[in-house]
LUMPAVEX-300962 format. One record per residue (C-alpha): residue number from 1; residue in three letters; x, y, z. Coordinates in steps of 0.25 Angstrom, whole numbers, m for minus. Layout:
# residues N
zalum:marza:x:y:z
NUM:ALA:X:Y:Z
...
# end
This chain:
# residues 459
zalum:marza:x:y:z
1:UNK:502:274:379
2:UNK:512:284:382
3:UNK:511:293:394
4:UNK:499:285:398
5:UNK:507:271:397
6:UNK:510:267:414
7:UNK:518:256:409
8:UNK:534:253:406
9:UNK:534:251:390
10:UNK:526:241:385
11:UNK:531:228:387
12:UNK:539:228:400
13:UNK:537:224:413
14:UNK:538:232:425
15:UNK:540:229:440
16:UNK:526:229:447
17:UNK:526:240:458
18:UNK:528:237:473
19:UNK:513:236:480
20:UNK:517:230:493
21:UNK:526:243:498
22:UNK:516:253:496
23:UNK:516:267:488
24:UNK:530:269:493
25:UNK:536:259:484
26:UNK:532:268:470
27:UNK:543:276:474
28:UNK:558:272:472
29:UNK:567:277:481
30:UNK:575:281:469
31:UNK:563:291:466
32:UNK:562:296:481
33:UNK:578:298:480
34:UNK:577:306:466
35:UNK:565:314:470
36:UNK:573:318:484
37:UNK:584:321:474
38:UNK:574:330:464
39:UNK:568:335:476
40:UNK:581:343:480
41:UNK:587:346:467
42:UNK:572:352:463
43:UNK:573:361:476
44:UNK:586:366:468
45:UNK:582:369:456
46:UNK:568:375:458
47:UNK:576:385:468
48:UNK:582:391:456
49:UNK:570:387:445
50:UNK:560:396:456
51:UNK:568:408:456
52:UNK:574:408:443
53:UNK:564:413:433
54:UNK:563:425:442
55:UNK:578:428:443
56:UNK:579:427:429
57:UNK:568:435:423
58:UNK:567:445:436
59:UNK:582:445:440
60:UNK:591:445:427
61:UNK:579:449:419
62:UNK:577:439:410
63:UNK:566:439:398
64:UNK:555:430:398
65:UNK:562:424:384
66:UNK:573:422:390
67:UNK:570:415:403
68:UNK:562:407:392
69:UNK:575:403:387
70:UNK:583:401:398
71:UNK:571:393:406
72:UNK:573:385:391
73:UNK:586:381:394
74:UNK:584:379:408
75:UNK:575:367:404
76:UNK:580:363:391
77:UNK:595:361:396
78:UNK:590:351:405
79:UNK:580:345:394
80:UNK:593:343:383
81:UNK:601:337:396
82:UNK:591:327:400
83:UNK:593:317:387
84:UNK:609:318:390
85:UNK:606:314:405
86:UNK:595:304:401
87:UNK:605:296:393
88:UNK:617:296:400
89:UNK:610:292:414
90:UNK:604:279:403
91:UNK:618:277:397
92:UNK:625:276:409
93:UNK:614:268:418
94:UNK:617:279:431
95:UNK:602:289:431
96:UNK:609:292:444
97:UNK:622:297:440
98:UNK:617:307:428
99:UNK:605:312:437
100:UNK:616:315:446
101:UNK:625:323:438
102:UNK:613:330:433
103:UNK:608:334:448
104:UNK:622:337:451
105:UNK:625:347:438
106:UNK:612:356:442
107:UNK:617:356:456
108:UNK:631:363:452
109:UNK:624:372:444
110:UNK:615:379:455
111:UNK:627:385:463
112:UNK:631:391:449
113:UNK:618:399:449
114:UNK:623:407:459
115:UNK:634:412:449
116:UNK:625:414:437
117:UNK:617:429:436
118:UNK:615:429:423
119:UNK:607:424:411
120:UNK:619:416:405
121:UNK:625:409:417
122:UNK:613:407:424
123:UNK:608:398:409
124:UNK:620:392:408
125:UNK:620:388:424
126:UNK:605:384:421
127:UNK:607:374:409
128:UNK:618:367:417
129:UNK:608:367:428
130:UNK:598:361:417
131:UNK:609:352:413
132:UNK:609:345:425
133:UNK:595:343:427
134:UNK:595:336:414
135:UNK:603:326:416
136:UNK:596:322:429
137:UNK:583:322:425
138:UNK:582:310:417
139:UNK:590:300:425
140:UNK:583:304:438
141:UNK:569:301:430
142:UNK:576:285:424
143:UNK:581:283:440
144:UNK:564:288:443
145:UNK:560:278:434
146:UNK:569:267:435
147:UNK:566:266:449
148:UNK:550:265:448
149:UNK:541:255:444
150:UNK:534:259:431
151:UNK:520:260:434
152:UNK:525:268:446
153:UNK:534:279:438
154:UNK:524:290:438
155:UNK:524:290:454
156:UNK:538:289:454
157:UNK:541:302:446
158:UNK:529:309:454
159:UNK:537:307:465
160:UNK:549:313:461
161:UNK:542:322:455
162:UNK:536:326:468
163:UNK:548:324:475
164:UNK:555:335:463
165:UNK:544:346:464
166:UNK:547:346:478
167:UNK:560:352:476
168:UNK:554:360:465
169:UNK:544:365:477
170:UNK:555:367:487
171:UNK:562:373:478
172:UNK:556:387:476
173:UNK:552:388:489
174:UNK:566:387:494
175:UNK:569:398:482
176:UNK:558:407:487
177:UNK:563:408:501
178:UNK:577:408:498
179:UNK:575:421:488
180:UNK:567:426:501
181:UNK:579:426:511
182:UNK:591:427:502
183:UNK:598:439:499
184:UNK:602:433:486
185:UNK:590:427:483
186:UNK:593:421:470
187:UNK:607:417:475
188:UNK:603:410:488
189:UNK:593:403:478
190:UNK:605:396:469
191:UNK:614:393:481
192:UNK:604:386:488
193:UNK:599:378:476
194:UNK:613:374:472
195:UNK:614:367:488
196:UNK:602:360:486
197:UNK:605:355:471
198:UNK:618:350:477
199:UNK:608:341:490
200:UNK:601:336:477
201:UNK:613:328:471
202:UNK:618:324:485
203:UNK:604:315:485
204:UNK:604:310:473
205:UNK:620:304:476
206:UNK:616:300:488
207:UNK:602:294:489
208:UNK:598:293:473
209:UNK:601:277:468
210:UNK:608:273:456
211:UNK:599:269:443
212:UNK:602:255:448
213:UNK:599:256:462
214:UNK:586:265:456
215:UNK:580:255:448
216:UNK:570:243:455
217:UNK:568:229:449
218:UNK:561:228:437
219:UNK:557:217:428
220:UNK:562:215:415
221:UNK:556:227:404
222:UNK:554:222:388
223:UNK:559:235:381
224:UNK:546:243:374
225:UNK:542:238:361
226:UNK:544:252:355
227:UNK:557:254:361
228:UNK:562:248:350
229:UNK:579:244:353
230:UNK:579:253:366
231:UNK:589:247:377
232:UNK:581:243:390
233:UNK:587:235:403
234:UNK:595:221:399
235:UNK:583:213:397
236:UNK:583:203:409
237:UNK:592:189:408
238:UNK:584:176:407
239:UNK:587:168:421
240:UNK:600:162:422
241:UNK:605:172:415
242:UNK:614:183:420
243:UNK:608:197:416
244:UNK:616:205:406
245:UNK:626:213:412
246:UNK:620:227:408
247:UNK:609:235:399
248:UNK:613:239:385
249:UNK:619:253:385
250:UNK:610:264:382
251:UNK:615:272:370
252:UNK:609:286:362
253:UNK:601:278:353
254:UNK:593:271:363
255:UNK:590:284:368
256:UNK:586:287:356
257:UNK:580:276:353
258:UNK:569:279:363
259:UNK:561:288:355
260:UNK:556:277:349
261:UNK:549:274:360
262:UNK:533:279:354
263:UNK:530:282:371
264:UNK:542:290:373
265:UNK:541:298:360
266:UNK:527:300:364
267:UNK:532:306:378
268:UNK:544:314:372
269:UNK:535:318:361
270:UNK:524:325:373
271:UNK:533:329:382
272:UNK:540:338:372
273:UNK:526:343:365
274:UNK:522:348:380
275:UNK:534:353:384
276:UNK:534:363:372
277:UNK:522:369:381
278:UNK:526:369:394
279:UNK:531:382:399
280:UNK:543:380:409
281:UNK:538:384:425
282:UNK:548:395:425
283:UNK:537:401:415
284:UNK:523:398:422
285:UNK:528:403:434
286:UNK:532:416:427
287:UNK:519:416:419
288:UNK:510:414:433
289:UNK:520:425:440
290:UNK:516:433:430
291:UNK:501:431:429
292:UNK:499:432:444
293:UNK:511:443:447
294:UNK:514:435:458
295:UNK:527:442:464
296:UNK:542:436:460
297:UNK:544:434:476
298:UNK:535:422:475
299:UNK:540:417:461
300:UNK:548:407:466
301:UNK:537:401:472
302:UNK:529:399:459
303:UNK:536:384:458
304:UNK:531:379:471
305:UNK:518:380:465
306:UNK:520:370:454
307:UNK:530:362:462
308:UNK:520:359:475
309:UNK:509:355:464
310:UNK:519:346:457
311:UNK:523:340:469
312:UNK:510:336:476
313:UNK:506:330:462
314:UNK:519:323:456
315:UNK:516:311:461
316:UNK:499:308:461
317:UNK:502:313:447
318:UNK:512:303:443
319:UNK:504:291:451
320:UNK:493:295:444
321:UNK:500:296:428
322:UNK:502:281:433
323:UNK:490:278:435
324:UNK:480:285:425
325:UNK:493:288:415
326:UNK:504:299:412
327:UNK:498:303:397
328:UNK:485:307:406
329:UNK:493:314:417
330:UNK:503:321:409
331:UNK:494:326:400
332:UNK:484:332:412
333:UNK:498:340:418
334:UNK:500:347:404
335:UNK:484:351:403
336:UNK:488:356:418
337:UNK:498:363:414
338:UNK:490:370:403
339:UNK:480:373:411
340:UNK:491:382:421
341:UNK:493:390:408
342:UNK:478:393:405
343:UNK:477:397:419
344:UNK:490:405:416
345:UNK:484:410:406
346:UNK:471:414:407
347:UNK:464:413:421
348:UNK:461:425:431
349:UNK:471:429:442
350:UNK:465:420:453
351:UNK:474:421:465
352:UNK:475:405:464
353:UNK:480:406:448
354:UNK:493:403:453
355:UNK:491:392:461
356:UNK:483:386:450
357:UNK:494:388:439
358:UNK:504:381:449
359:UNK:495:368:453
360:UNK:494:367:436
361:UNK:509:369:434
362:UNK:512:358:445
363:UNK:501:349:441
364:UNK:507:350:427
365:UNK:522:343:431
366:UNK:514:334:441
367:UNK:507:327:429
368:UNK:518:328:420
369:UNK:534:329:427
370:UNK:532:314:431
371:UNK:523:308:423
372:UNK:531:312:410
373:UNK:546:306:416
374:UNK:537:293:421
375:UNK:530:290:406
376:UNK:542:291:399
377:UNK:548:279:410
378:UNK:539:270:405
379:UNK:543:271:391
380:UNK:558:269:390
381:UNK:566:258:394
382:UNK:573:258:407
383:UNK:587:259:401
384:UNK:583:271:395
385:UNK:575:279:405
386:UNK:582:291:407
387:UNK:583:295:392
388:UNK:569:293:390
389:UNK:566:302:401
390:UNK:577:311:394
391:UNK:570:311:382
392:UNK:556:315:387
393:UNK:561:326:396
394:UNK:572:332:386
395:UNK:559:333:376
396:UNK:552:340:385
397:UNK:561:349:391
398:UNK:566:354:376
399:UNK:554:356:377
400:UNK:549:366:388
401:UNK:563:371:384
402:UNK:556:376:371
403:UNK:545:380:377
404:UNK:552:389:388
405:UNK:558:396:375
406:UNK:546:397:369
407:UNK:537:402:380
408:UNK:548:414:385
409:UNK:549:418:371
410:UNK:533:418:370
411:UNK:531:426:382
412:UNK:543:436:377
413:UNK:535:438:365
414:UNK:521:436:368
415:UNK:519:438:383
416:UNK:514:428:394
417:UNK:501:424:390
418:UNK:503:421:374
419:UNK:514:415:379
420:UNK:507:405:389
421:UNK:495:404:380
422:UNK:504:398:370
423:UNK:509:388:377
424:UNK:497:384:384
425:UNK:489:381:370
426:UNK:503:372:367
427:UNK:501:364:379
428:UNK:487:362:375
429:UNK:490:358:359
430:UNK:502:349:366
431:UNK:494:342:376
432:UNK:485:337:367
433:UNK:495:332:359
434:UNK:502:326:369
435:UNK:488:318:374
436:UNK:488:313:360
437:UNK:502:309:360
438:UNK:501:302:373
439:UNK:487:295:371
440:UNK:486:282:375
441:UNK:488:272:364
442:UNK:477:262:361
443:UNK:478:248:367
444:UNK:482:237:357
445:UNK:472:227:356
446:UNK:476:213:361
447:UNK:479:202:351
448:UNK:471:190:352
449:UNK:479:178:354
450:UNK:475:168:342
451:UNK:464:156:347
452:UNK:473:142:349
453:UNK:469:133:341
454:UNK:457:123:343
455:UNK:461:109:344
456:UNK:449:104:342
457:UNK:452:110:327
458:UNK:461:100:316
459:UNK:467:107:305
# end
């Protein structure tokens, strides 16, 4: 099974789960100090990600094509980063080091917005920005998993999940009241954002453990079957032995070396095909503006919407992929997801058609953002954890970066509804796809072990 496999790969053994300390024990304090970390760094980012479709469309008047494009590189920066900072965090055994590089790079580009008023910096400042959050993302994730039992993996991301959309939450809000006090509204927004990346990094220097002070006992893992010549962890020494000094050295052709991995490619392969559907936020929030005419005052607030929804079911949603499996859970957030463009689409102007769409739209990345991140984990080796999870995320931002391009020159040439409606029957034809892909594979039928031989029997 892919998505609906629970296990680490076939073959190996994992640590059986603490039940003597209670619920408490799921969580790794490494996951509570990341998810702090995220929760701060989030507050950040969505300050400018709230406001910024607004200032570009309504204040330098950008086209709907072009905040297509430029909403493209925004993602699809960070997606050609993510394989670079994957690696490097494997190849040089510090998740914690290249995560902090990458929170510290978005951080320094913040203050820089405050200098950029017009399409070319203000890309430029954004790709770097993008740059940044490449780099971080996959070895936050490997310290995520590497720090949590594997049956328990779903909860885990659920909780920094939960503990990320908080700041996603926080964030607009903070933009909202800030755009209604300042002078400078879009200004006080940056400055303010760039103080509070800045807090961000100091956490995670102070309070985030090292990969190795991250990662709890485990027993010993045989490598999966299909992994083929993969590196793992130094098998462990017989007793009496000494243990070998250090793991064999990750290189471009293990990473490589992982698509062969039929689970992963499965993964990458549905992560890609529904990525090529999924119309960025920045794009249902100006399709629902739109369709309600709610006024540009309250824009900013659209996000909280998805965030609060997000956050009140991360983690029941990753517990429960656990439990019942991620191929069924994923799969429901994407017909979710569909669902919020039909009812974009097509229903009636009910005063609650906005709060609808929103609950769909958070619903979605609560049955998906997590669940996605803790199925690849259990398909790659440990020694290569973070490249994995490059590898499915860079897929599938490429792409919603396709998508971005494709949608904004759709709605230029066709409008909002052909646009939507498109991309709506290419979710449906993808889904389905995808449950194919995904479906469980058929148990193998047990070989009987051959009768011993009758003594009572002489040749």
């Amino acid at each position: 099974m892919y998505l609906a496999d629970r296990s680490a790969p076939s073959g190996a053994k994992t640590a059986p789960p603490d039940r003597g300390s209670g619920r408490a024990s799921a969580v790794a304090p490494a996951v509570l100090a990341l998810g702090t970390v995220s929760l701060i760094t989030d507050i950040s980012s969505e300050m400018v990600t709230a406001v910024l479709p607004l200032y570009l469309i309504a204040g330098l008047g950008l086209s709907p094509l072009g905040f297509g494009a430029l909403d493209g590189v925004y993602n699809g920066v960070s997606a050609l980063v993510q394989l670079t900072g994957g690696h490097l965090a494997d190849r040089v055994r510090n998740h914690k080091l290249v995560a902090g590089i990458g929170y510290g790079l978005s951080a320094l580009c913040k203050p820089l917005l405050l200098l950029a008023h017009s399409l070319g910096p203000i890309s430029v400042v954004l790709a770097l920005e993008r740059t940044g959050k490449g780099l971080r993302t996959a070895p936050r994730d490997a310290l995520i998993s590497l720090s949590t039992p594997d049956e328990l993996q779903g909860r885990a991301f659920g909780v920094h999940r939960a503990m990320d959309t908080t700041g996603a939450l926080l964030g607009p809000l903070a933009a909202f009241l800030i755009l209604g006090v300042a002078v400078d509204g879009y200004d006080a927004v940056f400055g303010v954002s760039a103080c509070v990346a800045l807090l961000g990094v100091v956490v995670l220097v102070l309070f985030v453990p090292s990969g190795a002070a991250a990662t709890p006992p485990r027993r010993p893992a045989a490598p999966p079957r299909s992994a083929g010549r993969l590196p793992g962890p130094a098998a462990a020494a017989p007793a009496g032995l000494p243990a070998p000094a250090r793991p064999n050295p990750v290189r471009l052709r293990d990473a490589a070396a992982l698509l062969r991995l039929p689970r992963l490619r499965a993964l990458s392969f549905c992560a890609v095909l529904l990525g090529l559907t999924t119309v960025s936020d920045a794009f249902v929030y100006l399709l629902l503006q739109r369709r309600t005419g709610i006024d540009d005052q309250w824009f900013p607030l659209l996000p909280l919407g998805t965030a609060a929804v997000f956050l009140l079911l991360a983690v029941p949603a990753g517990a429960l992929a656990d439990r019942i499996g991620r191929r069924t859970v994923f799969l429901t957030g994407h017909a979710l997801l569909l669902a919020a463009y039909g009812l974009l689409l097509w229903a009636p102007d009910w005063p609650a058609l906005p709060y609808l769409v929103l609950a769909l739209h958070g619903m979605f990345y609560a049955a998906t953002d997590g669940v996605l991140p803790a199925a690849v984990a259990a398909t790659v080796p440990e020694s290569l954890r973070a490249t994995g999870l490059a590898l499915v995320g860079t897929g599938q931002a490429l792409a919603r970066f396709a998508c971005s391009l494709a949608f904004g020159g759709a709605w230029t040439l066709w409008g909002t509804g052909p646009a939507l409606a498109a991309a709506a029957a290419g979710l449906l034809c993808c889904a389905v796809v995808a449950g194919w892909v995904l479906r469980p594979s058929p148990p193998t039928p047990a070989t009987p072990a051959p009768a011993p031989p009758d003594p009572a029997r002489r040749p």
